[in-house]
C-alpha positions, 0 to 999 in steps of 0.5 A: 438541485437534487438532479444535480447531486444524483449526477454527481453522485452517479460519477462519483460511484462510476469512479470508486467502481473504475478504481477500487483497487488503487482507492483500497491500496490508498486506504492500505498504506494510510493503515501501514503508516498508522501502523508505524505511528502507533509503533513508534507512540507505544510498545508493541506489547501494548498493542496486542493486535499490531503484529496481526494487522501487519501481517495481513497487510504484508500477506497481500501480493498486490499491496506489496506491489504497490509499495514497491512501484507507486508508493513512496519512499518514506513508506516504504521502509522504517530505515532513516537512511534515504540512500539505504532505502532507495537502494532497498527499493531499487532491489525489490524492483529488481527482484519484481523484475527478474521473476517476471516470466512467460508463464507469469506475465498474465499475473 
């Protein structure tokens, strides 16, 4: 039995090695919408630290790409507007997209 949970925990740490940043990108966005939720229960002002914590979150490149090409929609903006937001998405991708470069491609 110990044999057997020393393997699995041998692929389980092979796996989180494998895929840390997309586990650390997950982990991201679980706090942005933490984020959204504590917005929307109490007033910034009672939250002294939000705003810090957000523009850690948002200072990340990475982060902001993973929003924009694996993350979803509700997410992805605080407008209620589907169609709105979907364009807002579509825009950012773009926008990804023409900045895309020779001197870039290896980012």
């Amino acid at each position: 039995m110990a044999n057997a949970e020393l393997q699995d925990t041998t692929k389980k740490i092979a796996h989180r090695v494998t895929n840390l940043e997309r586990i650390l990108e997950n982990i991201t966005r679980e706090l942005e919408d933490h984020i959204r939720w504590f917005i929307q229960r109490f007033e910034k002002k009672e939250l002294p630290n939000i705003e810090e914590l957000q523009s850690l979150i948002f200072s990340k490149d990475s982060y902001q790409l993973f929003r924009v090409f694996v993350g979803y929609d509700f997410g992805f903006s605080d407008e209620t507007n589907w169609k709105k937001t979907k364009q807002e998405r579509k825009k950012k991708i773009q926008e990804f997209v023409d900045n895309i470069s020779k001197e870039n491609l290896s980012e």
